[in-house]
C-alpha positions in Angstrom: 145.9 34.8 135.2 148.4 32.9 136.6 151.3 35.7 135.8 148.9 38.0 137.5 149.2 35.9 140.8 153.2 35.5 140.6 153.4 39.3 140.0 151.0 39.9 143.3 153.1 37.6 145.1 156.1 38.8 144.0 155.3 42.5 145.2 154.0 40.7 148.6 157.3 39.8 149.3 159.3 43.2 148.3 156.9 44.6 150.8 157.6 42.2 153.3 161.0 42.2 152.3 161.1 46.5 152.5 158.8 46.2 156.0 161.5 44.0 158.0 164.1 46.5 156.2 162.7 49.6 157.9 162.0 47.5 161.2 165.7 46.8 161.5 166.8 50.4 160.7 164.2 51.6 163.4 165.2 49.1 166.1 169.2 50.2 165.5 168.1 53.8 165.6 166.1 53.4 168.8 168.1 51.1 171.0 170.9 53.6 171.7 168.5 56.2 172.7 167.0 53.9 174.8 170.2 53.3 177.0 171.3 56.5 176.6 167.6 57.0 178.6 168.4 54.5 181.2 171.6 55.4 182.1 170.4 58.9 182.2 167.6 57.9 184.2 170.1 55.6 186.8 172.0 58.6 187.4 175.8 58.0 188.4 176.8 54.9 190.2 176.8 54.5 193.7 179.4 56.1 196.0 180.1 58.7 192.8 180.2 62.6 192.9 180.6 65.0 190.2 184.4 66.0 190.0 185.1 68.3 192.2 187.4 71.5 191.9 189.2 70.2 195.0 189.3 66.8 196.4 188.9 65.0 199.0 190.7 61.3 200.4 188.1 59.2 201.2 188.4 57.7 204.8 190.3 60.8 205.6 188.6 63.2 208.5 188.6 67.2 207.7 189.1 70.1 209.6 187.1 73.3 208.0 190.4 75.4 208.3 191.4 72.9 205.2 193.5 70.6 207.4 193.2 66.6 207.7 193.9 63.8 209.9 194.0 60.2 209.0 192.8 57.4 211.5 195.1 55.0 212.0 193.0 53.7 214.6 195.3 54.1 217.3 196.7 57.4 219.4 199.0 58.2 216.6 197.1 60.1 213.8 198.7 61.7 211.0 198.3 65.2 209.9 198.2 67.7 206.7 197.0 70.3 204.2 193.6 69.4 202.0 193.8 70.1 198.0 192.2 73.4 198.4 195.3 74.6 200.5 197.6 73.0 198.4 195.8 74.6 195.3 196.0 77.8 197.0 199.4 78.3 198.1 201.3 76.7 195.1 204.7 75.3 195.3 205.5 75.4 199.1 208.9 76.6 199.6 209.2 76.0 203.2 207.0 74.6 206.7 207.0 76.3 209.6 206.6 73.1 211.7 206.1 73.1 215.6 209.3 71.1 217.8 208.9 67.2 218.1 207.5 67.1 221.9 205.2 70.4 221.5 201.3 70.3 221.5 199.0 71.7 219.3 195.3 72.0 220.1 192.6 71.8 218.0 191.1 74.9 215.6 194.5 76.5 217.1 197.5 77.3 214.7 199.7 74.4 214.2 202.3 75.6 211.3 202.7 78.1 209.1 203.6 77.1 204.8 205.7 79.7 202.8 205.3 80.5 199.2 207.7 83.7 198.2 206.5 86.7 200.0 203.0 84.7 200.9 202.4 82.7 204.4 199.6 80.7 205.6 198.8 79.9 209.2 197.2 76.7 209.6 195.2 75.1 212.3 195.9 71.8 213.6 192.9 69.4 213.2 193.4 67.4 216.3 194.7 68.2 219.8 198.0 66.2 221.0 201.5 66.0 221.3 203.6 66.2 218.4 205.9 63.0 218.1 207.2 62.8 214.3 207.9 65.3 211.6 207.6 65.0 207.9 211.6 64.6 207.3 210.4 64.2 203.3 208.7 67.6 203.7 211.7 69.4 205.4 214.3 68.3 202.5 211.9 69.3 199.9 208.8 71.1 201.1 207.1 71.3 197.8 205.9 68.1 198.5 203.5 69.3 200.9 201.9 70.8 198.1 202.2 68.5 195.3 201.1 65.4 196.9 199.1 66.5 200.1 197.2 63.8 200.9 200.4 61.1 200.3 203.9 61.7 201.2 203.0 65.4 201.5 201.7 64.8 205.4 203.2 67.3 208.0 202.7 65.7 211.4 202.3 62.8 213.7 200.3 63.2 217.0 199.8 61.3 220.0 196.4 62.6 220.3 195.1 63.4 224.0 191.5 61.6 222.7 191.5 60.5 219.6 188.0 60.1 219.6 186.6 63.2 220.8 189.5 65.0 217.8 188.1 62.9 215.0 184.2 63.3 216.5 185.0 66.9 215.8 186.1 66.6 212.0 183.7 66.1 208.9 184.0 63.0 206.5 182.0 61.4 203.7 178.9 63.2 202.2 179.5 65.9 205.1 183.1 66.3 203.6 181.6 66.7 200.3 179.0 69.6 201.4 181.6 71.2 202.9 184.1 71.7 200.1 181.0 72.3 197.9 180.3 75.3 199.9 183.6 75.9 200.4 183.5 76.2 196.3 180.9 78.9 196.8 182.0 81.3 198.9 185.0 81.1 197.1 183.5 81.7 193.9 181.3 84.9 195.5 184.6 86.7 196.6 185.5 89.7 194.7 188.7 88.0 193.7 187.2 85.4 191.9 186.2 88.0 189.1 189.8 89.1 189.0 191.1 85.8 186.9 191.1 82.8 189.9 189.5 80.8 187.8 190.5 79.4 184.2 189.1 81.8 181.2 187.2 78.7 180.2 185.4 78.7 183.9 187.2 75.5 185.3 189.5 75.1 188.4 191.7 77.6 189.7 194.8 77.1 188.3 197.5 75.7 191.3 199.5 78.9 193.0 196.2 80.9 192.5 196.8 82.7 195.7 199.5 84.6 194.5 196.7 86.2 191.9 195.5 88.1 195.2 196.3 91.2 196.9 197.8 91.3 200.3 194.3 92.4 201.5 192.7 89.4 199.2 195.1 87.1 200.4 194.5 88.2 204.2 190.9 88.0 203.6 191.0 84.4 202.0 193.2 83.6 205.0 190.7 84.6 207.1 187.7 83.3 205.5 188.8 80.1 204.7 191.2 79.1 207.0 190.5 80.4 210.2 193.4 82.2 210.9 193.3 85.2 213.3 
């Protein structure tokens, strides 16, 4: 009798013994999924976007002919080319810049980049007088391409209002819309089935432009930057 009872006891605590087993492999199976959930569920953190196919600078102000201007929150403002130009053209192999003392307007043409045989007229995203050239850019003007939103800037204006200019420009989530559609049309032109993307559907590959026709390249020219 008494063997009985140390046999029933004995199989109690394998099954005790086997039930805490299972519990712990259950708990270390579950918990991952359940932050894997959460995190799913918190979305990205705050302030973060999907990456884009071109960037922006945050705290920079855009021009939709792809041109910037940086508020250094004075009448000086600095000037230059967004990613998706930069992207577009390639290696820059020379600036057409306008003379120290000239003005440029805004939405009007303020310089022209070379790439071989290509040009692209660009429009100056503020409305000033030009008072400092890119001397970095000049000596080597793949660096208008290659860093655009550093020591690839073009100009520095004395801008005739520097509020009313900047009003005028998009920045933040408005920024972000903009190159989203910007992304769009892009990816609804004809040329985009003719290889200006990667095979393996990501960003176009940097010189893509040069991919295009003449009558692509004036079309994209048109389209996207404004030029007339």
């Amino acid at each position: 009798m008494q063997g009985d009872i140390f046999a029933t006891k004995g199989l109690e605590y394998l099954l005790v013994i086997a039930y805490f087993l299972l519990l712990i492999g259950m708990v270390k199976f579950l918990a991952p999924q359940r932050v894997a959930r959460a995190r799913s569920a918190a979305g990205p953190r705050p302030g973060t976007r999907p990456a884009p196919w071109f960037a922006l600078r945050e705290g920079y102000h855009f021009h939709q002919g792809h041109t910037w201007a940086a508020d250094g929150h004075g009448p000086v403002i600095k000037v230059g080319l967004d990613h998706f130009a930069a992207t577009l053209i390639g290696q820059a192999h020379g600036v057409e810049f306008p003379a120290v003392g000239a003005t440029v307007q805004q939405g009007v043409q303020g310089w022209t980049l070379r790439a071989g045989d290509r040009r692209l007229s660009m429009v100056s995203p503020v409305e000033g007088r030009v008072v400092a050239l890119n001397q970095a850019v000049i000596e080597s003007p793949r660096l208008a391409t290659e860093d655009p939103y550093g020591d690839g800037w073009l100009l520095k204006v004395e801008a005739s209002n520097r509020k009313a200019s900047l009003r005028n420009l998009l920045t933040g989530e408005l920024a972000a819309r903009w190159m989203d559609h910007t992304v769009e049309r892009l990816r609804g032109l004809p040329a985009a089935g003719l290889g200006v993307v990667m095979p393996d559907g990501g960003a176009p590959v940097h010189g893509f432009g040069h991919a295009l026709g003449p009558e692509e390249w004036e079309a994209v020219s048109r389209e996207f930057f404004l030029s007339e």
